[in-house]
Structure formats: structure tokens, C-alpha cells
Phi, psi and omega in degrees: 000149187292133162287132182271136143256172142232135211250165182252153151322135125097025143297164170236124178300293167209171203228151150352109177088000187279161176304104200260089158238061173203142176248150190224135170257170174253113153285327161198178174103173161246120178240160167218154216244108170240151192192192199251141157283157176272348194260321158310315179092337194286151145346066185251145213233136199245111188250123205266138196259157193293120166099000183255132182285185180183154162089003177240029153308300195265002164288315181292332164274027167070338180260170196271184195305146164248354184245169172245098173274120178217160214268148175236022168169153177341088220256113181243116169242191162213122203264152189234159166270187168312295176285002159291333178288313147299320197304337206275323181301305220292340186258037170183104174281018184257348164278327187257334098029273154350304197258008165267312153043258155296297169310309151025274162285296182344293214269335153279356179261320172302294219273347162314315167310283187338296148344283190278003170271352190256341159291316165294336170253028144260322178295329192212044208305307187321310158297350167283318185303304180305328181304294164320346201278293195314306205301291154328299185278318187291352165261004175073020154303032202310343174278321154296343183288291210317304185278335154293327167250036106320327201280283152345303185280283168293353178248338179248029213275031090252079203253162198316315235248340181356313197254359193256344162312311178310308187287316183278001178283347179306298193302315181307275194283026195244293207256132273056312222249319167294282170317297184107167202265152190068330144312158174103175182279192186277145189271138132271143190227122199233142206238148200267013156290335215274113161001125152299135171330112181312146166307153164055063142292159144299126185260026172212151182236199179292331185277015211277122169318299195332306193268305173309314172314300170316323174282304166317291177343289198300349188253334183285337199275294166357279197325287180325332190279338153119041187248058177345292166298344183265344195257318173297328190279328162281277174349313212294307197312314187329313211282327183306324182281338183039052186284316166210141191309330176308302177274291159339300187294317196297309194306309171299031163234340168296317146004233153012287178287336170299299193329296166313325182261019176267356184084359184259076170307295183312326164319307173297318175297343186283328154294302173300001190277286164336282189333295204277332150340308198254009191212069193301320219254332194329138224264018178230076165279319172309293194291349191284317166308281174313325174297304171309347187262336171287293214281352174257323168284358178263351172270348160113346220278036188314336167277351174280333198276356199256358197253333173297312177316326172286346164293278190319351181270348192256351163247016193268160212216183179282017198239003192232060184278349175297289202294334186272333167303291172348313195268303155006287199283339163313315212283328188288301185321326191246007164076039190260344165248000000 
């Protein structure tokens, strides 16, 4: 039988990549479907309305979650596995109605993007290609940077951007081969369009690593010294300037941690909340997920705090005996083993 939940403001429903076999309708409350742009990379945030289903592309396609669902206010849905949701759509064509519907819109907004990347490649395919090429390496994707100007280099090898083609395919497979694809410090990316630097410029700017690394530190030496507020208030500037990519994801989970340790649980989750919105992959994900599963549980809400815990025990691999011991031992305080 289908199950009612309820979700708190600034929950997250399911996060980007989870295993998707449940479909949810929203009975009351507010959600929102946050996901990529496809030509941008930015943010886009979908907002689902009371009596509107969700989550069930890929649960009927079998494939994982592409969003981020998350509660924007007190919440109510009522969750289906996959055959319930059919038996109930095939017995009520005012549900399937619905769901072409949604897909629909869904589906006029994909060819609308499509449409202006494809307008963008006409006018200009080499600068579209190459744009994407930049676009990848300032996001650390180095293996899509690597094949795109790889790409580039062969349908264009004299082409405007050629020699600046050149250069990020270095960088791509130079930090490809330290790093790894998502890792490393922040790329800078300089397009051989782009206007040389005026004499007697500064040679380090806001976005300069040298200098976010450093503002990072001095907010990290705060912590330590236990000055919370004062260590969330330099975190916030990181984040506020978004100066560099690097730094900026790292602040936003100290963010987060300052809060829990001033004791402002809601804050913290509504930060950390931020955090995994906009940072699916992010590399303290585990751990950002266990404060919250702490700030709910120091909040009495122990089944939320026992469903974060059971998440992070369903993503920890053999490399994470720490984190799983941890959560263990969470889980016995609240009778979760």
C-alpha cells in the first residue's frame, strides 16, 4: 500500500544518483526538483505543485535519480513502490493524463535548451566546441575537457582558439593523470579570445587559489580556537564571493559545521541542505549527512536522524570503516540496530 510521509522544511527527499524505486506524489507543502542545466551547468530549480507526482522518470525507467528533490516547507507526500503506481495510473486515466502532461512541459524545456545550444553551433561550431571544451576544464571534468579539445584540434587545427586548444588539452591531461576527473586545485581558464591584462595589473586577484587558500586557513585556525562565530562569518565570505571553485565547496561544509557547533541545528541543516543541492558529489558528503543526522537527532526528530544514518551506511564502500563504525554507534544511541 502506498505510504504517507512527511518531510521539514529544507529536507532533501532523494539526492541526485540514489537508486530510484519509489514514485512520490506531493499532497501538500512545497518541492522542488533541482538539477543542471544542459548548456550551462547552472542550477535549475522546478517546483512541483500539490496533487503533481515526482521521481518517476527514472523510477519507471529503471535508471537513477537526476535531481535533487528537496522539501522548501513543511511537507507532505504519498510515496508508491513502481507496481503500485502503475496498478493505480492503469485504473485511473485522470493519473496518466497528468503524467503526460508533466512530461510535456518537461520535454518542451529540454528542446527549448537544445534548440539555443544548437543555434549556438551554427553560428559558430568551432567557438561552440571549443566553449564547451573551457566550460569542462574550469569545472575539473577533465576527461570530457580531454576529448573535447582533442575534438577541436582535429576538425579545427587552425582554428581561432587552436593554440589556446592546445594548451588546456595539456592541462586536462597533465591534472587527469594527478588528479583525477572532479579533483585538484581550481583551474584557471583563459580563452585565447580574451583581452590581454592592463600593464602593472596585480598579479594575484580574488579568485587567485593562493588567496582563497589562505582566507580558508585563517577561518579554519578560528574553528580551532572554538571562535564558531567568527570562523561561519569568513566561511560565509568564501562562499559569498565564490571566488574560487575549490574553496568556495570546501567552505560551504565548514558553513554547515560551524552552525552545529554553535548549537543552531536548523541552521545547520539548511546550510548543509545548500551544500549537497549544489554539491551532489562533494567530497565530505558522508560526513556533511552525519551532522545532520546528529542536528535531528539533538532535535528529538530520531527517525529522520536514523534514515540519514541508513543512507550513509548504503553509500560507504570498504574504504569507509571509520565512517560506518561512527554511524553504528549513532545508530545504537537511538536503538537504530
Amino acid at each position: 500500500m502506498p505510504k504517507p510521509l512527511q518531510y521539514r522544511s529544507g529536507s532533501l527527499i532523494y539526492f541526485q544518483g540514489d537508486p530510484a524505486d519509489k514514485i512520490y506524489i506531493l499532497q501538500s507543502g512545497k518541492v522542488s526538483l533541482v538539477y543542471q542545466d544542459i548548456e550551462t551547468g547552472a542550477d535549475v530549480r522546478d517546483p512541483v505543485q500539490p496533487g503533481e507526482f515526482f521521481g518517476v522518470k527514472s523510477a519507471l525507467g529503471r535508471y537513477p535519480r537526476e535531481e535533487n528533490a528537496v522539501a522548501l516547507s513543511e511537507t507532505a507526500v504519498m510515496v508508491f513502490t513502481v507496481p503500485e503506481f502503475e496498478a493505480v495510473a492503469t485504473a485511473n486515466s485522470r493519473i496518466i493524463l497528468k503524467m503526460l502532461k508533466v512530461f510535456s512541459n518537461q520535454m518542451r524545456r529540454v528542446h527549448k535548451q537544445v534548440s539555443k545550444v544548437m543555434a549556438k553551433e551554427e553560428a559558430s561550431p568551432a567557438d561552440g566546441l571549443f566553449a564547451v571544451g573551457e566550460y569542462y576544464l574550469k569545472n575539473k571534468r577533465f576527461t570530457h575537457a580531454k576529448h573535447v579539445f582533442s575534438r577541436y584540434l582535429t576538425f579545427y587545427p587552425s582554428g581561432n582558439n587552436a593554440i589556446q586548444a592546445s594548451k588546456n588539452l595539456e592541462v586536462a591531461e597533465n591534472s587527469l593523470s594527478r588528479f583525477g576527473d572532479g579533483k585538484g586545485p581550481g583551474i584557471a581558464v583563459t580563452s585565447a579570445a580574451a583581452a590581454p591584462a592592463p600593464a602593472g595589473s596585480p598579479a594575484s586577484s580574488p579568485g587567485d587559489p593562493n588567496k582563497a587558500a589562505k582566507s580558508y586557513y585563517d577561518a579554519v585556525s578560528l574553528t580551532s580556537q572554538g571562535r564558531y562565530q567568527d570562523a561561519f562569518t569568513a566561511f560565509k565570505a568564501i562562499v559569498d564571493s565564490n571566488a574560487d571553485p575549490e574553496w568556495t565547496a570546501k567552505a560551504s561544509f565548514e558553513i554547515g559545521r560551524c552552525m552545529f557547533l554553535l548549537n543552531k541545528f536548523e541552521d545547520s541543516i539548511k546550510y548543509f541542505t545548500n551544500m549537497l543541492t549544489r554539491y551532489p558529489k562533494h567530497p565530505d558528503l558522508k560526513e556533511a549527512m552525519f551532522i545532520m543526522g546528529q542536528c535531528n537527532e539533538k532535535s528529538g526528530r530520531k527517525d529522520q536522524a536514523e534514515a540519514f544514518y541508513n543512507k550513509i551506511l548504503s553509500m560507504c564502500s570498504s574504504d569507509d570503516d571509520e565512517m560506518v563504525a561512527k554511524v553504528k554507534r549513532a545508530l545504537s544511541t537511538i536503538g537504530g540496530m
